[in-house]
C-alpha positions in Angstrom: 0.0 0.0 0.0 2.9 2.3 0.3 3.1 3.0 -3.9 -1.0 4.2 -3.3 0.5 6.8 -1.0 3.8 7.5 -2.7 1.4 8.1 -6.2 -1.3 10.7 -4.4 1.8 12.4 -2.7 4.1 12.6 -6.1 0.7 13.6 -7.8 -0.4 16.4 -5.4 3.2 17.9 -5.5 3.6 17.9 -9.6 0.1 19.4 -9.9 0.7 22.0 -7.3 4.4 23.0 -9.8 2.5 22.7 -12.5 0.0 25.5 -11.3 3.0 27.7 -9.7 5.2 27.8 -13.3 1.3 28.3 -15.3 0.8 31.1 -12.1 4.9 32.7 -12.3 5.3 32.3 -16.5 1.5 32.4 -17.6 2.0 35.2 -20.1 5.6 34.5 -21.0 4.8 30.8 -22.4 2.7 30.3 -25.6 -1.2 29.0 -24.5 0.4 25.3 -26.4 3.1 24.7 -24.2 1.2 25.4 -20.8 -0.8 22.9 -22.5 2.0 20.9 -23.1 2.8 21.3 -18.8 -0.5 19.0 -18.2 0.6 16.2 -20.4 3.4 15.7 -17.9 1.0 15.4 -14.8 -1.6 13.0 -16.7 1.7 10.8 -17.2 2.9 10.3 -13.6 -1.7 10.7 -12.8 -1.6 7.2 -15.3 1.8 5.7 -13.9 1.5 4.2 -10.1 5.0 3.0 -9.8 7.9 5.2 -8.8 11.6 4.4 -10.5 14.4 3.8 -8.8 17.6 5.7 -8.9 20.8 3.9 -9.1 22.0 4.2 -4.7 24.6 6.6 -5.8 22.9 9.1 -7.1 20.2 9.2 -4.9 22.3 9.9 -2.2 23.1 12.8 -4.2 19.7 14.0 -4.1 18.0 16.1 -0.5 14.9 15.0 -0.8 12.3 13.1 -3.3 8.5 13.2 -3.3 8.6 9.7 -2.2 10.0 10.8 0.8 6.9 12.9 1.6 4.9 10.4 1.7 3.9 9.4 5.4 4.7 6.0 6.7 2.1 3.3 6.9 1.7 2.8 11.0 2.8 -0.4 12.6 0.6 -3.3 11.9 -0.7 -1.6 9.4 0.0 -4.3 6.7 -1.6 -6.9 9.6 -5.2 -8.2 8.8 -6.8 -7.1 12.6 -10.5 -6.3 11.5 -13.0 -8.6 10.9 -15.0 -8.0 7.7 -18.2 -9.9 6.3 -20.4 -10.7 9.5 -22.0 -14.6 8.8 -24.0 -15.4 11.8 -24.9 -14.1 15.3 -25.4 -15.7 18.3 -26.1 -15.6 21.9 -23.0 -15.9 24.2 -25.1 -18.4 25.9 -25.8 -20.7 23.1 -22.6 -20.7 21.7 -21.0 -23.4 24.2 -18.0 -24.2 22.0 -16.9 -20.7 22.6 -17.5 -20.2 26.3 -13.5 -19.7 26.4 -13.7 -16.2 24.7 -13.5 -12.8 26.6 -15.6 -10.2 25.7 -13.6 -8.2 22.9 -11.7 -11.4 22.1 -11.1 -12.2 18.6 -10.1 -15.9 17.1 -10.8 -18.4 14.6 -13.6 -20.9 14.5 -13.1 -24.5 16.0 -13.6 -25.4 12.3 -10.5 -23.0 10.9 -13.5 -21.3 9.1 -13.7 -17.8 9.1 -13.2 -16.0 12.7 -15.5 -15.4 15.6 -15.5 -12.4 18.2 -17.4 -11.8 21.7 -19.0 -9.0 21.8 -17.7 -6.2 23.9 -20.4 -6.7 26.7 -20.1 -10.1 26.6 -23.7 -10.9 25.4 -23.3 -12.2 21.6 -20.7 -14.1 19.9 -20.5 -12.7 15.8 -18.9 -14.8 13.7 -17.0 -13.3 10.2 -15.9 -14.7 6.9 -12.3 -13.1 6.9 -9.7 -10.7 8.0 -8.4 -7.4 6.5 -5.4 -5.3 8.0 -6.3 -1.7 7.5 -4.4 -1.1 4.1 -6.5 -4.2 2.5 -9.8 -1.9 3.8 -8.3 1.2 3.0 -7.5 -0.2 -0.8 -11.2 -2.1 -1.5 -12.3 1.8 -0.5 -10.2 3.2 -3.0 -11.2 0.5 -5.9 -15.0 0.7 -4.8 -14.8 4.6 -5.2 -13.1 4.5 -8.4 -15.7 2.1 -9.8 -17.8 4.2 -8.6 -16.9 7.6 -9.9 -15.5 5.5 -13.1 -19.0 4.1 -13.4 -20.6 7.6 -13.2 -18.4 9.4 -15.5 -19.3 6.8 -17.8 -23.4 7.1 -17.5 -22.3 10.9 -18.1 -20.5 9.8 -21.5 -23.0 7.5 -22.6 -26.3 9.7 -21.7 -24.2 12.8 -23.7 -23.8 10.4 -26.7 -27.1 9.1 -26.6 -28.6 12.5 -26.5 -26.4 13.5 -29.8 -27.7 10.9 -31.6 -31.3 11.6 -30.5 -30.9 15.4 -32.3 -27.9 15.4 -34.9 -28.3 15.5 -38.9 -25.3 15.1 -40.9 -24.2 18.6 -42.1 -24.1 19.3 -45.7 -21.3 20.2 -47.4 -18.7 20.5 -44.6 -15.1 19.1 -45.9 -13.3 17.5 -42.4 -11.6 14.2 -42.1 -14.9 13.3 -39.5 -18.3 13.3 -39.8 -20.1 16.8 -39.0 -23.3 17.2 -37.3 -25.6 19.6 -36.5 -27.5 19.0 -33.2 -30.6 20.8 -31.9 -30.3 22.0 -28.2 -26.0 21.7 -28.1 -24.9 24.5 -25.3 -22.0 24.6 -27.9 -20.1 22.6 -31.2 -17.6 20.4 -29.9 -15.6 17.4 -30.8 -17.0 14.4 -28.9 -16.3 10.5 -29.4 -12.8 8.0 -29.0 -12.8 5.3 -31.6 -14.9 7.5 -34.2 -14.6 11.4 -33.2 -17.1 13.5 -34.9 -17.7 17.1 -35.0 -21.2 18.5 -33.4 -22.3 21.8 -34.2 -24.9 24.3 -33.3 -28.1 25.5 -35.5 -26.1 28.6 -34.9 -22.7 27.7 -35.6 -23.5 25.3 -38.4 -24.4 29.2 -40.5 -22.4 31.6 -42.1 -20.3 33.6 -41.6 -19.4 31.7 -38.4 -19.2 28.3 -39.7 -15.9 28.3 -41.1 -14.2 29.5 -38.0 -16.3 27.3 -35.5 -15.5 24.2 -37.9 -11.6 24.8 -38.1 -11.6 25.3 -34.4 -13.1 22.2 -33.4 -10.9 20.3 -36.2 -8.0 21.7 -34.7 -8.7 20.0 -31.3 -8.8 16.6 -33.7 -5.4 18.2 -34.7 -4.2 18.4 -31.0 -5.9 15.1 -30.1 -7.8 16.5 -28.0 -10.3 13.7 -27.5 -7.7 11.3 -26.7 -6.9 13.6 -23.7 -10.8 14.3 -22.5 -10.9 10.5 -22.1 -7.9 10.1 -20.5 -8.5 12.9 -18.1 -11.7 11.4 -17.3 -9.5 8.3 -16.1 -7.6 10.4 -14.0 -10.2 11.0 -12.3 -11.7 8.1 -11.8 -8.8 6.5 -10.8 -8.2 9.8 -8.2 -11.4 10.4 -7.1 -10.3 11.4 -3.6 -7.9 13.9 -5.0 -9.2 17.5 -5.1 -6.0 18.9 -7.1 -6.5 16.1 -9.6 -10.3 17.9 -10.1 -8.4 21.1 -10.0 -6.0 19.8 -13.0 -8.4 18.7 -15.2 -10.6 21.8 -15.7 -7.6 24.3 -16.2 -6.2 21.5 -18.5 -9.4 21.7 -20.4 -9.1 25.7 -20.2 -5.6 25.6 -21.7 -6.5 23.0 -23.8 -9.3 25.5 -25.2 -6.5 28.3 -25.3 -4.0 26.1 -26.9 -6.9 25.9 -29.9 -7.7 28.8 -30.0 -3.7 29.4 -31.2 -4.2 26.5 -33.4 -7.4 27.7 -35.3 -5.8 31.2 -35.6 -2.3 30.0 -37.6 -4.7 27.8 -39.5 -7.1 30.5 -40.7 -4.2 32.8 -41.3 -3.6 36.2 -39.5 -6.1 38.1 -41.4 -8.5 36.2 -39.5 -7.6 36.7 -35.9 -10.1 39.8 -35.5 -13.0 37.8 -37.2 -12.3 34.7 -35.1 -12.1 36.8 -31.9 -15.6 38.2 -32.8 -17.1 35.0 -33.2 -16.0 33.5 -29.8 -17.3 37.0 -28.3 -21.0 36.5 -30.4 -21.0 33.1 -28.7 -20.2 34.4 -25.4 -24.0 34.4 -24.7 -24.6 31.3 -25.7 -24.4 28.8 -22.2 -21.0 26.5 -22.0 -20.7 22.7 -21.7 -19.6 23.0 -18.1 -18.9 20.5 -15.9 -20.7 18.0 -18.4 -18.6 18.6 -20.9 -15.9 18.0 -18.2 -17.2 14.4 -17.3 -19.0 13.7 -20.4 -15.0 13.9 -22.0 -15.9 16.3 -25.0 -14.2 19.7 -26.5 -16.1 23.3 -25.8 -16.0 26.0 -28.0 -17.5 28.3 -25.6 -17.0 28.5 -21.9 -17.8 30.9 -19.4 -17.6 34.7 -18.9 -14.1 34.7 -17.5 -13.1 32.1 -20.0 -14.1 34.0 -22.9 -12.4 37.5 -22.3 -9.2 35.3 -21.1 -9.2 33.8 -25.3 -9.9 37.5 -26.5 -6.9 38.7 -24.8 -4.7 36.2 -26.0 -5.8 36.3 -30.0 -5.0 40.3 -29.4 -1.6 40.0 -28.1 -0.6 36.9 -29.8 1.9 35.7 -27.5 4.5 34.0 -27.9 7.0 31.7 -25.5 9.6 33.7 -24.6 13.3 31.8 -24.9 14.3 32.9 -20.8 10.5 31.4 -19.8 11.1 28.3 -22.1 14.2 27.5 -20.3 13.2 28.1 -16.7 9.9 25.9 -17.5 12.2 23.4 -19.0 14.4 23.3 -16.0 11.6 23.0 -13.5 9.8 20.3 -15.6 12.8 18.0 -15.5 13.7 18.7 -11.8 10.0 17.8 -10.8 10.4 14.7 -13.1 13.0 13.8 -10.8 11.2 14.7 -7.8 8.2 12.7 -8.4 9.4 9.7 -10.8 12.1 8.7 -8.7 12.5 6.5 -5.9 15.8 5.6 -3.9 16.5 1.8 -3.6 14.2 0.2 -1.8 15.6 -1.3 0.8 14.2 -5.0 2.5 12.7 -4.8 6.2 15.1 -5.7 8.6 14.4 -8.2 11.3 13.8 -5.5 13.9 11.5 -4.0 12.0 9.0 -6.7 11.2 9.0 -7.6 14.7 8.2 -4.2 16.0 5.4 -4.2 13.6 4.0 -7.2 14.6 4.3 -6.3 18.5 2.7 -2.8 17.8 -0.3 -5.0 16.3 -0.2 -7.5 19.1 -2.7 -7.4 21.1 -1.8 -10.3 23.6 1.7 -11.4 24.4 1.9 -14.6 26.0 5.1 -16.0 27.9 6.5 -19.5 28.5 9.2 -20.6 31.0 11.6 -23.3 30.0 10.6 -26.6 29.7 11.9 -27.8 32.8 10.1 -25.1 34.7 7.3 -25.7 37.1 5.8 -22.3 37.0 2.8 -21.5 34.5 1.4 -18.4 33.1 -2.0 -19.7 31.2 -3.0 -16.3 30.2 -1.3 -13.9 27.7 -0.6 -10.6 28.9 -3.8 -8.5 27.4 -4.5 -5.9 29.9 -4.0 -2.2 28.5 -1.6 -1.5 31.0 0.3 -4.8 31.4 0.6 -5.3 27.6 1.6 -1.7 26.5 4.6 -2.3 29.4 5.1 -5.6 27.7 5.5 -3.9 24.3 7.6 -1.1 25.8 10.1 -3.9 27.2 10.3 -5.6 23.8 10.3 -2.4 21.8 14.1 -1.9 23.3 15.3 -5.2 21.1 18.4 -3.7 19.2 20.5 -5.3 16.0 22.4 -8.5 16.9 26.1 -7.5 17.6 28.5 -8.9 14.9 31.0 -11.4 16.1 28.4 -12.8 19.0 28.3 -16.8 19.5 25.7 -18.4 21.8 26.5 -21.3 23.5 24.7 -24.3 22.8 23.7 -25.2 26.7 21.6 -21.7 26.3 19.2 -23.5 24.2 18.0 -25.6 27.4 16.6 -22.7 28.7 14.9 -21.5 26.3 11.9 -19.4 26.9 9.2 -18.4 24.4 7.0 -15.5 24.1 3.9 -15.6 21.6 2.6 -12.4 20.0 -1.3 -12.3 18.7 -2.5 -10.5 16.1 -5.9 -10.7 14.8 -6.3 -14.4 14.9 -2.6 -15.3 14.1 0.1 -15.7 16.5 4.0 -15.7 15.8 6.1 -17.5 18.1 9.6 -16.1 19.0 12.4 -17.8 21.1 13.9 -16.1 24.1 17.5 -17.0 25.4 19.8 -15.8 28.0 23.9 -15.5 28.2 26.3 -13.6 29.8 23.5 -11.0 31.2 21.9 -10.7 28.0 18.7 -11.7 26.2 18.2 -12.6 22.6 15.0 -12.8 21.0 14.9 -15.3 18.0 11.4 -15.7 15.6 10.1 -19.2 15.8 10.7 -22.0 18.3 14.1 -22.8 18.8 15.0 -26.1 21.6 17.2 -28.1 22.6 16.3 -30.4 20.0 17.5 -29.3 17.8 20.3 -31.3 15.8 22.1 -28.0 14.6 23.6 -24.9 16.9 21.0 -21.9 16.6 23.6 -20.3 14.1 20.8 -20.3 11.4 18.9 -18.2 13.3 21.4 -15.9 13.8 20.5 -13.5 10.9 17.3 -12.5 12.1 17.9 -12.5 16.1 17.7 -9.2 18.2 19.2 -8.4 21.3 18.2 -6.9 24.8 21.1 -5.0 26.6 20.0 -6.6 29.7 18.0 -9.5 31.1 14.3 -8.6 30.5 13.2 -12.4 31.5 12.3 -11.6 35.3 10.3 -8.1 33.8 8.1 -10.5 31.5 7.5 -13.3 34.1 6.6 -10.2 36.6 3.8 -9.2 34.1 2.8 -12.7 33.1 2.3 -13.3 36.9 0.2 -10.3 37.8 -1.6 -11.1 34.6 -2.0 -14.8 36.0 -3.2 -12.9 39.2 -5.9 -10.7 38.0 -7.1 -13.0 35.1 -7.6 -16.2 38.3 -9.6 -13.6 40.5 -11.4 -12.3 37.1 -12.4 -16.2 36.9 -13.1 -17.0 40.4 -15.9 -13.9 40.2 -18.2 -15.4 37.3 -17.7 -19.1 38.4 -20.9 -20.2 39.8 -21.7 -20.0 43.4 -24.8 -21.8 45.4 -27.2 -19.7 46.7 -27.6 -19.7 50.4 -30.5 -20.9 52.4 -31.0 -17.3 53.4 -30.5 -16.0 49.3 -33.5 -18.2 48.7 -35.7 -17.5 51.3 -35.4 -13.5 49.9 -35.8 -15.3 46.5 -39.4 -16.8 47.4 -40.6 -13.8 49.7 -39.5 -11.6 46.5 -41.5 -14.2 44.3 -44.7 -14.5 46.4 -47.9 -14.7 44.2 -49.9 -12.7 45.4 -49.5 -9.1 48.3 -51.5 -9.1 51.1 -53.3 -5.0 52.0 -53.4 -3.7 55.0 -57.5 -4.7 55.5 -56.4 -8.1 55.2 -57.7 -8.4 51.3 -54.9 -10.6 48.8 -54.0 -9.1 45.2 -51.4 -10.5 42.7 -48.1 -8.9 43.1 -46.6 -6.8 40.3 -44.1 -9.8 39.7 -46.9 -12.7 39.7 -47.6 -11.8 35.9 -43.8 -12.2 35.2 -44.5 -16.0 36.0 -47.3 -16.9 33.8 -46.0 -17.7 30.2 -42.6 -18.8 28.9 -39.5 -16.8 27.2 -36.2 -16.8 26.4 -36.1 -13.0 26.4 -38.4 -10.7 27.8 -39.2 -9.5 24.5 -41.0 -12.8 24.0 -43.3 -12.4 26.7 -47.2 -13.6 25.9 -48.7 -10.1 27.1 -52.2 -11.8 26.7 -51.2 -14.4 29.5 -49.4 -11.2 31.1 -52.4 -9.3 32.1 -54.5 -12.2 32.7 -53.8 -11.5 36.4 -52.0 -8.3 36.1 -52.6 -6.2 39.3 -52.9 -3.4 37.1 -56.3 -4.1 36.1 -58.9 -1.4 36.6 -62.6 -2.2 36.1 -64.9 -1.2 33.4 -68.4 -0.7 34.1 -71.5 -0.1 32.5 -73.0 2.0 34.6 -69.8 4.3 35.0 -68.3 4.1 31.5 -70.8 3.3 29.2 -68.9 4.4 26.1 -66.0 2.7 26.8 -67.7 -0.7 27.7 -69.8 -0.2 24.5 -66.6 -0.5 22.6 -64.5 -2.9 24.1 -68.2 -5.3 23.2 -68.2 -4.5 20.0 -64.4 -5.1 19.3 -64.3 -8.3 21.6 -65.8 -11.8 20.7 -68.8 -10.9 22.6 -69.7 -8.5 20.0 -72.4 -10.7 18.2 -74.1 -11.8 21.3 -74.3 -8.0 22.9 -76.1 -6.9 19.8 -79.1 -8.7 21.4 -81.0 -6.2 24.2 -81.2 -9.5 26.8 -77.4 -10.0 26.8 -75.4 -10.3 29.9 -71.9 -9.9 30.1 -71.4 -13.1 32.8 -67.4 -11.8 33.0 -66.0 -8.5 34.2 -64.0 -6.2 32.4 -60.6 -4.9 33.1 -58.7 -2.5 31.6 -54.7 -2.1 31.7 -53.5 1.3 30.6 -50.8 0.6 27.7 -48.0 3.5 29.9 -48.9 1.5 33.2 -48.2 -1.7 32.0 -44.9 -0.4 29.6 -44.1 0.8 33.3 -44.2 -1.9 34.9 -42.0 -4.5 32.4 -39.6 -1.6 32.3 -39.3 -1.9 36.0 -39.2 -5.7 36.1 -37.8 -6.7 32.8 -36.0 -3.9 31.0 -38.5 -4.0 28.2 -41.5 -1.7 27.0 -44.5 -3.1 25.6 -43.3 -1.7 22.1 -40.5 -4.5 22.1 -43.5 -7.1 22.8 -46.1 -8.9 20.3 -49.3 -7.4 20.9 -51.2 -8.2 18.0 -53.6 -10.6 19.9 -54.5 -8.5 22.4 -57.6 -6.3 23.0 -56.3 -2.5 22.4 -58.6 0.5 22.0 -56.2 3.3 20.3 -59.1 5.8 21.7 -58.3 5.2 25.4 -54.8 3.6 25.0 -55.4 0.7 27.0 -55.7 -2.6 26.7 -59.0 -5.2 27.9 -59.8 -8.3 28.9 -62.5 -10.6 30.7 -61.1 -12.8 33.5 -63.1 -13.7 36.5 -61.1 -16.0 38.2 -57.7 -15.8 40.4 -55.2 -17.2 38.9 -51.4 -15.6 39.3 -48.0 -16.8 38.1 -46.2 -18.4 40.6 -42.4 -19.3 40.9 -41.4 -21.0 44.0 -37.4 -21.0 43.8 -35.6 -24.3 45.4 -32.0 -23.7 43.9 -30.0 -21.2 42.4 -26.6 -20.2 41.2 -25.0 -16.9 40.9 -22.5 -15.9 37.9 -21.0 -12.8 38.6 -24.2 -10.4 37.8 -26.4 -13.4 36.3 -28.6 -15.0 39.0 -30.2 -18.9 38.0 -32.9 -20.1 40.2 -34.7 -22.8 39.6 -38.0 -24.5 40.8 -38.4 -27.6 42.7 -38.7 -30.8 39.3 -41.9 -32.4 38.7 -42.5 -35.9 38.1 -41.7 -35.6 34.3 -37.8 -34.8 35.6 -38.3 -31.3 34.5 -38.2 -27.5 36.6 -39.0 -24.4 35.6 -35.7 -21.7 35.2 -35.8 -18.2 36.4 -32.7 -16.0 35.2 -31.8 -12.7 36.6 -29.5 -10.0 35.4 -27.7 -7.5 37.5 -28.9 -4.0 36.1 -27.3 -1.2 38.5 -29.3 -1.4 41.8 -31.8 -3.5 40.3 -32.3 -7.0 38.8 -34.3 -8.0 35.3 -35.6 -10.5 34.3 -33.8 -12.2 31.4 -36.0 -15.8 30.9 -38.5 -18.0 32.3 -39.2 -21.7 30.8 -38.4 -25.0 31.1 -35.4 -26.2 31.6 -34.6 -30.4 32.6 -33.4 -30.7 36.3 -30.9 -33.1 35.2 -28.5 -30.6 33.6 -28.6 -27.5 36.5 -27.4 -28.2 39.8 
């Protein structure tokens, strides 16, 4: 990725040279040479790659536009992000992945594609591949140059479509192309690639203008002028992102129109240069091509305002390149050709620095003692602050000193340290002599039948022992990662836990005269979910203590209308009917209230399409006579850090009903209620 970077810096530069000679020697070179200027930046805009200058003369040369061109951060080559989501799953129900930490990325158990734990810990996505952020960074530059590619050719083709629609050969008219008149043309131009033809206006197809609009547009044939519209178009596509590379191709196309207008003039002779001046002044009025004729790839022979009294100016004062301006543009052309062409000698990365930019990607490093030692360190060093003093430590790791010889008995006490990056991890081989440490990649052992000699080329050093600074980390990352553990293992519930548990869960609440109403939480208890978004709100507010009567006598309207919407409606059309059930009504706020208290849910996230709901009094209805609330009596639980489990004594079919609670600040919600077999909870 470090050509794209090299080619928009080099680019940028040579356009912004380009405009400061067209800006310091505009009047002092001839309209066809700052032409000329622009064919120079639509080479390097064409050419990606940079050539390389033999080493000793580019140490001859300060500085090169490849040098301007910032470097790529570490790990910036490493594929670290996880592109093309497949599936999504509940942490819970993805067993073969319990081992992952929220944030964690790795591969599948299959090699398939990668899988990542969300950062809360509640899903587990799984994705198709990895890119490192120069792969994402280059599909964002090829989708936006298809893109603006694709676009600039809709513009071409609708402009060529439309010419067709309204042209009719002109009679007459000796050129090398076909010439067309076309109804509606802003202005004549010289438009197509394979087969160029000339297009003029009703107005410019008559005399006494015809002659000098036709040798104008045949002298951008001349000029190959289409060639360039076509390929400037490709500059752009292919630097979309580039604002100077917008910049350059509309004052190319303004010189462009200049450098013709010189053309047309020595063509037509000099006698002609006032006449030919009027006529691009009598079509001044007539409205330009614009930015069409900019993407559609075509010649103007008008433009704007501006544009117009710039070409005046010049067929009055006929200039001409002056030999002082000719030379200083030449000298500056051919120093920025060196600037932005060139390249020094690439050099190959060095050992020390592909293993800084892995360990600037890593994010885990995981050490392992020697072989023979008894300590272990199960968990890689992934704590921000124990892993950026990790990579400090190993950041120090100099050039291997010439002449240096390890002994072979080193090898026995090899230890290793593993860096992970995305889903990959390189291995690397830690040894210790004469109070210092070399770091080799891969596994090196004991083992092995030859001396480490071969490994030689690509081993670091440490100036001093940094083995005791690792195992210190690995330890206290061993420390917190065991008490991190301990806190989501499960723990029994006390005796005490689950008397709170039932007196929390009690069916129904007893007022003060004595009288017994279902508690708020009895209508938790009377249907079965997963989620709470999966509650049955019909069997919710069977016994919801929200209910509030309707009566006839009081709210006649109301009652009317909850009839005629209900299943009673056919039967209360008759004048002896009675209603042999009360009915209750459940404001749609109080009961949103009250799962959002309980459950963390509204009734919006619920199905309540089978429900009675009157939009008039936003409340929901039903008829229920009897008393029957939810009821959860909890004989066991577990805790997991903040999820609670709790289950229900089994029935004779072997299986319990499963209450699990989540830890929301203060307060706990209910996650689930259903089934679960007593066999497989404790």
């Amino acid at each position: 990725m470090r050509w794209s970077m090299e080619w928009a810096v080099a680019s940028s530069l040579l356009i912004l040279l380009v405009l400061a000679v067209r800006t310091l020697l505009g009047q002092r070179l001839s309209p066809r040479l700052r032409y000329a200027l622009w064919g120079v930046v639509l080479v390097r805009l064409l050419i990606p790659g940079q050539a390389e200058l033999p080493a000793a003369v580019s140490q001859g040369l300060p500085l090169l536009a490849s040098n301007l061109a910032p470097a790529a951060p570490r790990g910036w080559e490493v594929p670290t992000i996880p592109v093309f989501p497949t599936d999504v799953q509940p942490y819970d129900a993805a067993e073969e992945y319990q081992y992952l930490e929220p944030g964690v990325l790795s591969s599948t158990h299959t090699s398939m594609g990668y899988v990542r734990r969300s950062g809360d810990g509640e899903t587990i996505t799984f994705y198709f591949d990895l890119l490192s952020p120069a792969q994402v960074v280059q599909w964002l530059w090829v989708g936006g140059a298809v893109a603006a590619g694709g676009a600039l050719l809709l513009c071409r083709c609708a402009f060529s479509l439309r010419l067709r629609r309204r042209r009719r050969p002109l009679e007459g008219a000796a050129a090398p192309v076909p010439v067309y008149v076309a109804e509606g043309l802003p202005s004549p131009c010289l438009f197509g690639l394979l087969r160029p033809a000339v297009y003029l206006t009703p107005e410019g197809a008559e005399e006494p203008v015809r002659p000098y609009v036709l040798v104008h547009e045949l002298t951008h044939l001349a000029h190959g002028d289409h060639i360039w519209a076509a390929l400037r178009c490709l500059c752009l596509a292919l630097h979309w992102y580039n604002p100077l590379v917008w910049l350059a191709a509309f004052l190319s196309r303004e010189d462009g129109e200049l450098a013709c207008d010189q053309g047309a003039v020595a063509r037509l002779g000099e006698e002609a240069r006032i006449p030919y001046g009027r006529t691009l002044v009598d079509m001044v009025a007539r409205r330009s091509l614009g930015t069409a004729g900019l993407l559609s790839g075509s010649t103007a022979m008008t433009g704007g305002k501006r544009s117009i009294q710039q070409r005046v100016r010049q067929i009055v004062r006929q200039p001409e390149t002056r030999r002082a301006a000719l030379f200083a543009a030449a000298a500056l052309m051919t120093l920025a050709a060196v600037f932005v062409f060139t390249d020094r000698p690439s050099l190959p990365p060095t050992a020390r620095d592909q293993f800084l930019e892995t360990l600037e990607a890593a994010q885990a490093i995981r050490y392992g003692p020697p072989l023979y030692s008894s300590q272990m360190y199960p968990y890689p060093i992934q704590d921000e602050d124990l892993l950026e003093e990790a990579k400090d430590l190993l950041s120090t790791a100099a050039p291997l000193d010439e002449g240096v010889e390890l002994r072979r008995d080193t090898l026995m006490h090899a230890s290793r340290i593993t860096l992970t990056v995305g889903a990959h991890e390189e291995p690397y081989t830690l040894l210790h002599d004469e109070g210092r440490t070399y770091l080799v990649p891969g596994q090196v052992g004991w083992w092995e039948e030859d001396a480490p000699s071969p490994w030689l080329s690509e081993a670091l050093q440490f100036s001093e022992n940094i083995i005791p600074s690792l195992v210190a980390l690995a330890r206290r990352q061993t420390e917190r990662s065991w008490e991190t553990w301990k806190a989501v293992q499960p723990r029994p519930l006390t005796e005490e836990a689950l008397q709170q548990a039932n007196a929390a869960f009690l069916p129904v609440s007893v007022l003060p005269n004595g009288d017994t109403v279902p508690s708020e939480i009895s209508c938790f208890f009377t249907s079965s979910y997963a989620h709470p978004s999966q509650i049955n709100l019909e069997e919710f507010l069977a016994y919801c203590p929200l209910a509030e009567p309707v009566e006839e006598a009081q709210d006649p309207a109301e009652y009317r209308q909850v009839l005629e919407a209900s299943f009673w409606a056919e039967e209360a059309s008759n004048p002896d009917f009675f209603l042999p059930v009360p009915i209750h009504r459940y404001p749609r706020e109080a009961v949103s209230a009250l799962l959002q208290t309980y459950a963390g849910v509204t009734v919006e996230d619920l199905d309540w399409s089978g429900c009675l709901y009157l939009e008039e009094y936003d409340a929901f209805y039903n008829f229920t006579s009897d008393f029957g609330p939810g009821v959860f009596r909890c004989a066991s639980g577990e805790q997991t850090g903040d999820t609670l489990r709790l289950w229900s004594e089994a029935n004779g079919e072997g299986t319990r009903w499963e209450l699990t609670l989540r830890r929301s600040g203060d307060n706990w919600h209910i996650q689930s209620h259903q089934l679960a077999s007593s066999f497989n909870n404790n």
